[in-house]
C-alpha positions in Angstrom: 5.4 -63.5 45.6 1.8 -63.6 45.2 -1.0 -61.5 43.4 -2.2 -60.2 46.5 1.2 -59.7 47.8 2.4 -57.7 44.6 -0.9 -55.2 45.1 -0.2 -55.1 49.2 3.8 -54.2 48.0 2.4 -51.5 45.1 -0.1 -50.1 47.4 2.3 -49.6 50.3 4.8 -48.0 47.8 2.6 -45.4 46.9 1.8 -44.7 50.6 5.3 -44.3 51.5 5.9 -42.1 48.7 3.2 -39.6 49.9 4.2 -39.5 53.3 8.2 -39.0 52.2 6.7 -36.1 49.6 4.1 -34.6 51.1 0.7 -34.9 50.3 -0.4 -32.7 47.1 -2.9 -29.6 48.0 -6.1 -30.4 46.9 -7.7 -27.3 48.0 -9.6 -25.1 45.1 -9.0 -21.7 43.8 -11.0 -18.9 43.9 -10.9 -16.2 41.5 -13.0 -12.4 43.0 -16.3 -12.0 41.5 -17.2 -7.8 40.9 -20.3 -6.0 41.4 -20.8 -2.6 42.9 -24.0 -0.4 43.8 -24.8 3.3 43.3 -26.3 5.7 45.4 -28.5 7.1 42.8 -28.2 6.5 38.7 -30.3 10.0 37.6 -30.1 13.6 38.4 -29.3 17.3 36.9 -25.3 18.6 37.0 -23.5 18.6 38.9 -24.3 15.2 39.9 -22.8 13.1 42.7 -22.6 9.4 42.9 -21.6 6.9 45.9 -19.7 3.9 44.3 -19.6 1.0 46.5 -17.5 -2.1 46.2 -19.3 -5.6 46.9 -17.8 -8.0 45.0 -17.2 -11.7 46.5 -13.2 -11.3 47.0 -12.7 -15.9 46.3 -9.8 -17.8 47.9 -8.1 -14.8 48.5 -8.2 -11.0 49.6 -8.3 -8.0 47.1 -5.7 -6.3 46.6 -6.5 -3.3 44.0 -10.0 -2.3 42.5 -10.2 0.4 39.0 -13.3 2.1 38.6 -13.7 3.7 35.1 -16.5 6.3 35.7 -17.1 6.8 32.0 -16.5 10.2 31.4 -13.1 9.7 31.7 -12.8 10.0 35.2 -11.1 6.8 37.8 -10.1 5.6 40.9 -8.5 3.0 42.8 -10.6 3.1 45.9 -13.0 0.9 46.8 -15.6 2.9 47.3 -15.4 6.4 45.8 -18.1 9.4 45.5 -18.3 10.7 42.1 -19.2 13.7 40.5 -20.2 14.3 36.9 -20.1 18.1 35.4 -21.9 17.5 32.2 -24.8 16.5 30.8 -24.9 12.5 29.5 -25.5 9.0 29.9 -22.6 7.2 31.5 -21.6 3.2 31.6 -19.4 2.6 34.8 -17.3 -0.4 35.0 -15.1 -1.7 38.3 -12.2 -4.5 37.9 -10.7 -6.3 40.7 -7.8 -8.1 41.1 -6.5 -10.9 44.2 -3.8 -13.3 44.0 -5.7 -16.1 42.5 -7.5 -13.6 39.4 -9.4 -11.0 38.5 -13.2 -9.9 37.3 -14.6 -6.9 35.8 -18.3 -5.6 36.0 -19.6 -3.5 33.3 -22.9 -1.4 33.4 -23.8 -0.2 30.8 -25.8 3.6 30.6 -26.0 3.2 34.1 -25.4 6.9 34.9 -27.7 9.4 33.4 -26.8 12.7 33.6 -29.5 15.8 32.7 -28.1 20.0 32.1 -29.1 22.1 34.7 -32.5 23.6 33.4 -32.5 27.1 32.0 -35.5 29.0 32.5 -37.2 29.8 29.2 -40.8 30.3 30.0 -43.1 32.6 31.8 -46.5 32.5 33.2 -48.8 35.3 34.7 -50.5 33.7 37.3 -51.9 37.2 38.6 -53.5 38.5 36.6 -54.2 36.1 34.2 -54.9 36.8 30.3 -58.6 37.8 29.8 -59.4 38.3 33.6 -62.0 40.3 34.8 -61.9 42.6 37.7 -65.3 44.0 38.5 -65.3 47.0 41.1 -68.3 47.3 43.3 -69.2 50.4 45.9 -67.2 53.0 46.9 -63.7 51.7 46.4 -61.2 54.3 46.8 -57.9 52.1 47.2 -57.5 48.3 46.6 -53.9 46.9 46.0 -52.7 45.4 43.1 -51.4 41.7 43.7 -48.6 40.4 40.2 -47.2 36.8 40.5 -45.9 34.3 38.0 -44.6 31.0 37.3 -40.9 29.4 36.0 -40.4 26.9 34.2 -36.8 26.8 36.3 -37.2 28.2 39.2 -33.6 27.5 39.9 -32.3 29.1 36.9 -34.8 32.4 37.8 -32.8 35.5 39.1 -35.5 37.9 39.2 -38.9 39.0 37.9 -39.8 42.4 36.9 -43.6 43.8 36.5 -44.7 46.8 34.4 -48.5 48.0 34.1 -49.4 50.1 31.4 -45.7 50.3 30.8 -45.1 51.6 33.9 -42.5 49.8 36.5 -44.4 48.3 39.3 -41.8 46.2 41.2 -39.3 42.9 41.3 -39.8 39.9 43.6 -36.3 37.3 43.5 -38.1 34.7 45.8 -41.0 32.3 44.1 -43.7 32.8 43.8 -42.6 35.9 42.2 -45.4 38.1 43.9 -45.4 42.0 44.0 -48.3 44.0 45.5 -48.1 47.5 44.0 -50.5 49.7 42.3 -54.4 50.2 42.6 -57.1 48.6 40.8 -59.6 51.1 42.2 -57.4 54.3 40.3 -57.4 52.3 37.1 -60.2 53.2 34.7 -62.8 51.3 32.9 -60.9 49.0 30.5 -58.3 46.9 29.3 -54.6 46.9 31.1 -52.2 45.4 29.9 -49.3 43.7 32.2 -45.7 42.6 31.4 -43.6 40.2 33.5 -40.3 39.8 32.8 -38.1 37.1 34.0 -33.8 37.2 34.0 -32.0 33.9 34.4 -29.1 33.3 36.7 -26.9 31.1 34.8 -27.2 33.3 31.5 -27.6 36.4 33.1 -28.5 37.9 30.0 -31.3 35.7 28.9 -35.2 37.0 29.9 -38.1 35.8 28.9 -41.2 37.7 28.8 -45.1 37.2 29.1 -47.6 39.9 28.6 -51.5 39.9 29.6 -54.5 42.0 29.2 -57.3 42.8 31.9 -60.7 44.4 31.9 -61.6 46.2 34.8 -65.4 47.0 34.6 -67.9 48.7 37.5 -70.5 46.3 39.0 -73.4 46.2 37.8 -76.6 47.3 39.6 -78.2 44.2 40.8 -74.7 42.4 41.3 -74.8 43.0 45.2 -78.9 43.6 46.0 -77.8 43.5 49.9 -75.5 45.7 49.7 -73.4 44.1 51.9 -70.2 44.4 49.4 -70.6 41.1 48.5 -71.5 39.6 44.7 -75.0 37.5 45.2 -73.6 34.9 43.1 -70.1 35.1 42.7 -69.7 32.2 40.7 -72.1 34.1 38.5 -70.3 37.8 38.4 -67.1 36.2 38.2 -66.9 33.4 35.4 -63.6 32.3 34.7 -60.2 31.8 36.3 -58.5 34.6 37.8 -61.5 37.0 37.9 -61.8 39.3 40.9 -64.3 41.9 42.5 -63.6 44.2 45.0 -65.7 46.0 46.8 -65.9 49.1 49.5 -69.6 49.4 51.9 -70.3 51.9 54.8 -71.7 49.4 57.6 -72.0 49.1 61.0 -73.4 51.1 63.8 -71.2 53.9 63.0 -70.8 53.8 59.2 -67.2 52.6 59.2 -65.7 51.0 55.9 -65.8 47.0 55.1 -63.5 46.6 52.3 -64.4 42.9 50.4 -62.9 40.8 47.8 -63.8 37.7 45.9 -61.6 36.0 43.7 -62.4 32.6 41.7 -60.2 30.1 40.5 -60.4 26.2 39.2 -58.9 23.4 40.4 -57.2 21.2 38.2 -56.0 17.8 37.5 -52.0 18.8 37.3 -49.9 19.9 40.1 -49.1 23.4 40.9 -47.1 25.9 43.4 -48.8 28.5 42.4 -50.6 30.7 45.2 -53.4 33.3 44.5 -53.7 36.4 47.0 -56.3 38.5 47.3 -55.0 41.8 49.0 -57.6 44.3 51.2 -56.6 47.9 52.5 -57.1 47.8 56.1 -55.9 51.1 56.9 -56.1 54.9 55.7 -53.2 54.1 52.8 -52.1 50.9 50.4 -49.2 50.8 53.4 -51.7 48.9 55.7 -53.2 45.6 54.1 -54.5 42.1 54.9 -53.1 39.6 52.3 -54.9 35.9 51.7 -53.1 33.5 50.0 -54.9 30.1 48.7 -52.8 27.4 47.0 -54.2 27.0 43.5 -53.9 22.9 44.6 -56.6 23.7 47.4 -59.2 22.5 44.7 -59.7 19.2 43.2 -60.3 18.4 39.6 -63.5 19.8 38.6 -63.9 22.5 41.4 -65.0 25.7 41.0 -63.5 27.8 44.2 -64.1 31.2 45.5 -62.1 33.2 47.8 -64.2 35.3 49.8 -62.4 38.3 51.9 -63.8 40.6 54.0 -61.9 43.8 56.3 -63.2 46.3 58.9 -61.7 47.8 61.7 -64.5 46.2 64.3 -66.7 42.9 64.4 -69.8 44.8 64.1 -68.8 46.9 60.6 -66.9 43.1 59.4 -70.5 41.4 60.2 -73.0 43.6 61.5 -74.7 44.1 64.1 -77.2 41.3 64.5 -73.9 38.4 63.7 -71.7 40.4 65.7 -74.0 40.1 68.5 -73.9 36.2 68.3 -70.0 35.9 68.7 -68.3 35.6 72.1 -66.1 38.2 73.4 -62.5 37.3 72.4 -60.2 36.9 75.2 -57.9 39.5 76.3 -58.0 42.9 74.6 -57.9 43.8 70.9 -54.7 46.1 70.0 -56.2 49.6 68.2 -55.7 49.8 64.4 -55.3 45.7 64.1 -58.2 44.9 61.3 -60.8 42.2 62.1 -61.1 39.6 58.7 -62.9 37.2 57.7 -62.3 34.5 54.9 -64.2 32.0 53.5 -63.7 29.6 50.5 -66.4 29.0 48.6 -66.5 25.6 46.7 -69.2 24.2 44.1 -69.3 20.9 41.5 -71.8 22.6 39.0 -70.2 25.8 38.3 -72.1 27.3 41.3 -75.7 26.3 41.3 -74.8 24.7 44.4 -71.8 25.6 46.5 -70.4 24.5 49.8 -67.8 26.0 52.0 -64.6 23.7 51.7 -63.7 21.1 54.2 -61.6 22.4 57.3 -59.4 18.7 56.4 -58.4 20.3 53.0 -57.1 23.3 54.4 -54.5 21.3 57.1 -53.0 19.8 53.9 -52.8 23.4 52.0 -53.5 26.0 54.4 -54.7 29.6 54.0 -51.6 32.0 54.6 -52.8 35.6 56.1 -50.6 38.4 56.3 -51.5 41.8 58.0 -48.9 44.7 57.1 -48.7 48.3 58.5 -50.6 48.1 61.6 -47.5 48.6 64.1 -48.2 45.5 66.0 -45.8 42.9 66.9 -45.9 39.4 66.9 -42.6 39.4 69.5 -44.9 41.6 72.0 -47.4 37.9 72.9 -49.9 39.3 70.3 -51.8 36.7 68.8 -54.6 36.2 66.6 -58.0 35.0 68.2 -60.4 33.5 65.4 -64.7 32.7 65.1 -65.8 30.1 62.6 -68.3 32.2 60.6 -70.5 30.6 57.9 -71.8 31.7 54.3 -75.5 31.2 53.0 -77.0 32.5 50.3 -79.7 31.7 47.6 -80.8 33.3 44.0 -83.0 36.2 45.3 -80.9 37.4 48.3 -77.7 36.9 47.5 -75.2 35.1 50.0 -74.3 36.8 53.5 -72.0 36.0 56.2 
């Protein structure tokens, strides 16, 4: 036999061999790869997670999956919503398992988990500490407006307000506002008002906060028009929070305009706050006209002034000469519904120079009015018909409407 022979002979052996038993499977194996996603990794308790599966299942189909949740809890699903009860951070691992191996994935402090807040602060928003409320004219009623803010609002069952020490009311619904009272029967002086906040989790804890006011009569040049506005109420009123009110015979027929201005600053840091500014519009405290301005109305640096005026006609609200420039509203007025008018004032320097604000800022944070006690009904097609009105002013007369 020959060389080439012998390899032909070997060669051919081999090949017959295969065919007789079977060729060997070359194919490869596999083993699943983990991984999973979360739904969210941060949040207060109780805190629910959605675990998904999406690891890579390899030459061959899962068959079981173990999720360790980390605080003890686990499943065998492959995708499983989670909840945690307590405070902490978690690491969250998932193992998988097919016919051809396994894989775990591990996170570590994936899961942080924060304690329900508990409210343990309190601030008077209305009135503020060290505000001044200056009374002009012939006030004889103006209600009081009390409002706060939580540092968990969540947590905040109720808050209570005294003045003086004496019980005014409770509001369960932020922003915490009461309207009670009457600046114009307080005297000359300091008043002191408590607000006093009862948690919902602890039902026994409260927290309290406590702030003093001046309430002081105009003074004799403050309002030279007599028109029952300040002539520079940037000027009259100097810091945050402080408010005049004012009561003027006007019109053809003598009838009452009731007017408040109330200042406030804008600031850098977000707020919910609201300030109101609350008006008698009627005969008793049961009839009012309440203007709400988010303190976020103002930018950084701003200086604003609410300006709200009340009368029971367009002539006593303006006089005779403005009223005379304004169309006829459409339809006809309902008796005992108030006309108002409200303007926010706006200055850069403190209130050299001031500016009424940009009808663009108010879309974002409007102006919320609220008339009580009049016996008209929204449900009857009532509906408010409004004039753009403008404010000028200067040092020697004083601003107008």
């Amino acid at each position: 036999m020959s060389y080439r022979n012998s390899i032909f002979v070997f060669l051919f052996t081999i090949c017959l061999w295969t065919l007789l038993s079977g060729c060997p499977d070359t194919t490869s194996i596999t083993p699943p790869v983990a991984s999973f996603t979360v739904s969210a990794t941060s949040g207060d308790a109780p805190f629910s997670v959605t675990f998904r599966d999406t690891s890579t299942a390899g030459s061959s189909a899962l068959v079981s999956w173990e999720w360790d949740f980390g605080d003890g809890g686990t499943s065998e699903s492959s995708d499983f919503r989670y909840t945690y009860q307590e405070a902490g951070t978690y690491t969250v691992s998932l193992r998988v398992v097919s016919a051809d191996g396994e894989d775990t994935e591990v996170q570590s402090g994936l899961i942080t988990v924060t304690g329900p807040c508990n409210v343990s602060s309190i601030a008077l928003t209305q009135p503020q500490d060290g505000t001044q409320i200056v009374i002009g004219g012939d006030l004889t009623a103006s209600p009081m407006v009390f409002s706060s803010e939580m540092d968990c609002s969540s947590d905040t069952d109720s808050v209570a307000y005294s003045l003086n020490g004496e019980e005014v009311g409770t509001s369960d619904t932020a922003p915490y506002t009461v309207v009670g009272g009457d600046y114009a029967q307080l005297a000359p002086g300091n008043h002191t008002v408590t607000a006093i906040a009862t948690g919902m989790l602890n039902p026994g804890t409260t927290v309290a906060e406590t702030a003093t006011f001046t309430v002081s009569e105009a003074q004799s040049g403050d309002d030279t028009l007599g028109n029952g506005l300040p002539n520079n109420p940037f000027a009259v009123l100097s810091t945050d929070g402080d408010l005049w009110l004012a009561s003027v015979s006007a019109g053809p027929e003598s009838n009452t305009r009731n007017v408040g201005a109330l200042r406030w600053e804008g600031s850098a840091e977000e707020s919910d706050a609201f300030l109101s500014l609350v008006l008698q519009a009627g005969d008793d405290l049961d009839s009012s006209v309440q203007v709400s301005v988010a303190r976020d109305l103002l930018q950084a640096g701003e200086t604003g002034v609410l300006v709200v005026a009340v009368a029971s006609d367009v002539a006593t609200l303006l006089g005779d000469d403005e009223a005379a420039m304004l169309a006829a509203a459409p339809g006809t007025a309902l008796s005992g519904v108030p006309v108002v008018e409200i303007s926010v004032l706006v200055s850069n320097d403190a209130g050299t120079n001031f500016d009424e604000i940009d009808n663009s800022r108010i879309f974002t944070d409007p102006i919320i009015l609220e008339i009580t006690g009049t016996g008209a009904s929204a449900l009857a097609g009532n509906s408010l018909y409004e004039h753009p009105t403008f404010v000028s002013g200067d040092g020697t007369n004083g601003i107008q409407i």
